[in-house]
N, C-alpha and C positions, 0 to 999 in steps of 0.2 A: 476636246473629246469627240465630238458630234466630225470634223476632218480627220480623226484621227480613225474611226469607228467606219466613215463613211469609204476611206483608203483599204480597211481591212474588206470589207464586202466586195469593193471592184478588184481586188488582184487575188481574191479567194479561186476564183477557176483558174487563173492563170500558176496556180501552185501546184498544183497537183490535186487539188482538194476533188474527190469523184464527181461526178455530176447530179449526182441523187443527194449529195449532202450535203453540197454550199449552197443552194436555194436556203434550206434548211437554216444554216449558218447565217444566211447575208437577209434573212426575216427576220430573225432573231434578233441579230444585231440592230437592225433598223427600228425593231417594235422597244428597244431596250431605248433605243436613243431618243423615239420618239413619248417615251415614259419619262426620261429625261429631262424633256423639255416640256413636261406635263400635257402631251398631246396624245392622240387616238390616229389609228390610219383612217377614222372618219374624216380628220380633219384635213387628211392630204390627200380626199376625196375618192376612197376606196371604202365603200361599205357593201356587204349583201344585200341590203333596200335598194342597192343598183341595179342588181341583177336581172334582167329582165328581157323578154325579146325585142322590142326594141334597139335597145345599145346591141344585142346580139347582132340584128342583123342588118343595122344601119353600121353598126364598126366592121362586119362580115363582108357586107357589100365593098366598101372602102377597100377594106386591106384585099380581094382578091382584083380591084379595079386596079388597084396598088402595083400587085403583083406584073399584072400584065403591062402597064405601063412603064415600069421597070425591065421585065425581060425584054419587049421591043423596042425602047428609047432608053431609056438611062441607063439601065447595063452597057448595052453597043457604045454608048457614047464616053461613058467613063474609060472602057475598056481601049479606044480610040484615043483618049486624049492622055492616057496613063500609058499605053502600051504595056499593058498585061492584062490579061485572062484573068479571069476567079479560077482560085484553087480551089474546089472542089474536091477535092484526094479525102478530108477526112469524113465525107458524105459517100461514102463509097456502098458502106452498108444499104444507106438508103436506093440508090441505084438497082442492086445484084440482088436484092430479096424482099419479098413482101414484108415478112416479120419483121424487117427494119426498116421499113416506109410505114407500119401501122408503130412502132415506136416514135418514129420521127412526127407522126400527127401528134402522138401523146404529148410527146414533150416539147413540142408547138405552143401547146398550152400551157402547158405547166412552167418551163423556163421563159421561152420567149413571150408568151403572152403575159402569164402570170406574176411571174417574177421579176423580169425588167422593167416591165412595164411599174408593178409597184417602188421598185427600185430607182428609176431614173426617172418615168413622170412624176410620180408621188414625192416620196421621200428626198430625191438629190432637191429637183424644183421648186417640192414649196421649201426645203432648209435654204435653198439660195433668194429664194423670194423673201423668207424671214430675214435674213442675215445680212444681203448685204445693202450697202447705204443706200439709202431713201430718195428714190431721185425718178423723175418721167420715165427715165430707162432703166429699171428696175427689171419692170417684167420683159422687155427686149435682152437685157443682159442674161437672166437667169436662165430666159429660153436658149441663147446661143451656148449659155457653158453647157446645158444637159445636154444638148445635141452633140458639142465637142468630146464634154465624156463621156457619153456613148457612143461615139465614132472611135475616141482612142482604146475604151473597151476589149472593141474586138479588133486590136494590133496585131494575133497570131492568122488572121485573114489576109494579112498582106495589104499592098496599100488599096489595092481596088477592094478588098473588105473592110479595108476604111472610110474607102470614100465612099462606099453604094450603103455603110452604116448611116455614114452622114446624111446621107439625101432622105433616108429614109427616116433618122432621127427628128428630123424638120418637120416629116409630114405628121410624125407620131405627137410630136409637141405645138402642131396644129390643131387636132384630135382632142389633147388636152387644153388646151386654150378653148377652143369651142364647146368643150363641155368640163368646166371644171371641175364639178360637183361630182362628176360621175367620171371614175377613170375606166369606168366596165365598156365605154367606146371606144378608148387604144387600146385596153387588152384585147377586145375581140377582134380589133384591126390590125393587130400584131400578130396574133394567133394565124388568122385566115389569110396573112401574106405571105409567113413562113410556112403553111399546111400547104399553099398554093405553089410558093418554089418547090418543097418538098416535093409534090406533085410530078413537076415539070421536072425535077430532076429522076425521076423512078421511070417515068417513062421515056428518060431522054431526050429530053428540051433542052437542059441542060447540062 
């Protein structure tokens, strides 16, 4: 049920489901599975007792340091060793108009900070740290699958949206390793990496 449930949440955007409503959908599902198995999103380390400036802007700092290190080495490098460009076409809004660069900060937060982040550190990581067999490389395995399924994720990015997910997944389930208890340090480091490309791509950076 808990693979079956966790499958419906990751290919809910990739259906057509709108963007304002499979967040919706893939919480739901998550808080249902997480009732399930008689746990709380406390327990996979997302509470409001997190919320605080601190994580704001130690995971703030992060994901714009992120950001930039990305646009000048890891993007160029992926983009070299891949031989293709990031598609950018459906960022387009973002680019040509304010109103859709102050949407894109919004939902900086709401999707990629908010929602992934509960989604793939919380919920995928600790069900795979629950589940699977008990062994030294327990928490090394469950780190690399979230990373994997969050890189295969976002598949309609093309493979350098796969790979610049991946490098990025890593750093994000570095975030959560370092602060278990509190996932409010990757969400705000997610938030403030995609606010940061959104950024760079409105003005043309990218």
């Amino acid at each position: 049920m808990i693979a079956l449930g966790t499958a419906c949440v990751l290919a809910a955007p990739h259906l057509g489901v709108p963007m304002l409503l499979y967040p919706a959908l893939g919480l739901g599902l998550c808080t249902a599975m997480l009732r399930y198995r008689q746990l709380r999103w406390a327990d996979v380390g997302f509470g409001w007792r997190g919320f605080g400036v601190i994580p704001l802007i130690v995971g703030g700092a992060l994901g714009v340091a992120y950001a930039a290190v990305n646009y000048s080495v890891i993007g160029p490098a992926l983009a070299l060793a891949l031989g293709e460009r990031p598609d950018l076409s459906d960022f387009a809004f973002v680019r040509d108009h304010l109103s859709g660069y102050v949407i894109a900060l919004v939902l900086a937060w709401l999707i990629g900070g908010f929602y992934e982040e509960l989604v793939f550190r919380g919920f995928l990581y600790d069900a795979l740290l629950r589940h699977l067999p008990g062994s030294r490389w327990r928490t090394l395995l469950a780190f690399a699958l979230t990373a994997l399924v969050f890189a295969a994720y976002h598949w309609q990015l093309g493979r350098f949206g796969v790979a610049n997910a991946l490098v990025f997944a890593l750093f994000a389930g570095a975030m959560r390793c370092r602060w278990p208890a509190n996932l409010w340090y990757a969400i705000s480091f997610h938030a403030w990496a995609d606010m940061s490309a959104f950024t760079l791509m409105h003005f043309h950076y990218l």
